[in-house]
N, C-alpha and C positions, 0 to 999 in steps of 0.2 A: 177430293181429299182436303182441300182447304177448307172449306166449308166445313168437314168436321174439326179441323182443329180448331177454328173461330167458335162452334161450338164450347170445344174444350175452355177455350180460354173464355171464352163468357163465365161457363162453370166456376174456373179457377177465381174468376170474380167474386162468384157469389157466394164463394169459399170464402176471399177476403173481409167480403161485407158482413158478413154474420162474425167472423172472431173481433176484427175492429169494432163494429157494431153496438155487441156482446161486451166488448172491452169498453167502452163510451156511456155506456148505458149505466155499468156501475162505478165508473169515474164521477159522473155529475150526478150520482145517487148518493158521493163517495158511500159504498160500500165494500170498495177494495177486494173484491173476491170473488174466483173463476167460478164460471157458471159451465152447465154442459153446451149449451152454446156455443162458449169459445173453444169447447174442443170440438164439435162439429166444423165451427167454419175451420180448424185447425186442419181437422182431417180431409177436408172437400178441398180445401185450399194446395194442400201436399200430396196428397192423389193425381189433382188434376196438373200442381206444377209439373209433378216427375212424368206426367203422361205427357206433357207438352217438349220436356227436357229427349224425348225420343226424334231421330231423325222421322221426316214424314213424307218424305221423299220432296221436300222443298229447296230449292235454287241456291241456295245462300248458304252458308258456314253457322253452327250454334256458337254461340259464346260461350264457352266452358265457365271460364272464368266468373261470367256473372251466374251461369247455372251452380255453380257449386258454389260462390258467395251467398248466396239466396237459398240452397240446401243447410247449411252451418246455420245462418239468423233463424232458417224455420226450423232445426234441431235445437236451436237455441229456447225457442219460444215456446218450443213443445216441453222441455224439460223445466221452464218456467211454471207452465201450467198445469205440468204433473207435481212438479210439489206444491204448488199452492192448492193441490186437490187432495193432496195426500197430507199435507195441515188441514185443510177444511172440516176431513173426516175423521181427525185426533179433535177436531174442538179446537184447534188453536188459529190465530189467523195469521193471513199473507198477508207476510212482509211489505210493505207499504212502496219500498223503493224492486221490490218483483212485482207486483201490480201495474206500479211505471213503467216498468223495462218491458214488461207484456205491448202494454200501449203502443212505447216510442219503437221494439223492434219490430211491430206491424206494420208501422207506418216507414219505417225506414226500407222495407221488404216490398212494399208497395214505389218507393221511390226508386229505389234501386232497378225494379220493373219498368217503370216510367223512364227515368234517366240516364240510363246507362246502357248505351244503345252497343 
């Protein structure tokens, strides 16, 4: 059983990597604007948390707290990139400080992951 959720959490990585990735890419292009990439790693990324957010019959207590801090930022990120997808396809562009906030709450979602034991 652990062995699949290490699995899982590999996944949930490479969920990360493709929206930050995704999000990097058109920063130092500056082109400011969500690509379908960043809602793949969006999606790979929030599938695989909430499947990790499941007891799995392991030893230890979940963190609520940081699973539902980390659900809010990625509901956050997700509504970021749904309007900058739905300007994209009126023709008009993303907001340059929702671009940013795409960025810094990725990387905040990854820290929070990392730091907050």
């Amino acid at each position: 059983m652990e062995t699949l959720r290490h699995i899982v959490v590999f996944i949930h990585l490479i969920g990360f990597a493709l929206l930050f990735g995704a999000w990097a890419v058109e920063a130092v292009n500056r082109r400011y604007q969500v690509t379908r990439l960043m809602n793949w790693g969006l999606l790979i990324a929030g599938v695989a948390g909430l499947a990790l957010a499941a007891p799995w019959g392991i030893s230890y207590d979940l963190n609520y707290a940081k699973i539902g801090t980390k659900l809010v930022v990625l509901v956050i990120i997700g509504a970021f990139i749904g309007i900058g997808s739905a300007r994209q396809r009126r023709n008009e562009a993303v907001p340059r400080w929702m671009f940013w906030a795409i960025g810094i709450l990725t990387a905040l979602n990854a820290a929070l992951a990392v730091i907050w034991r």
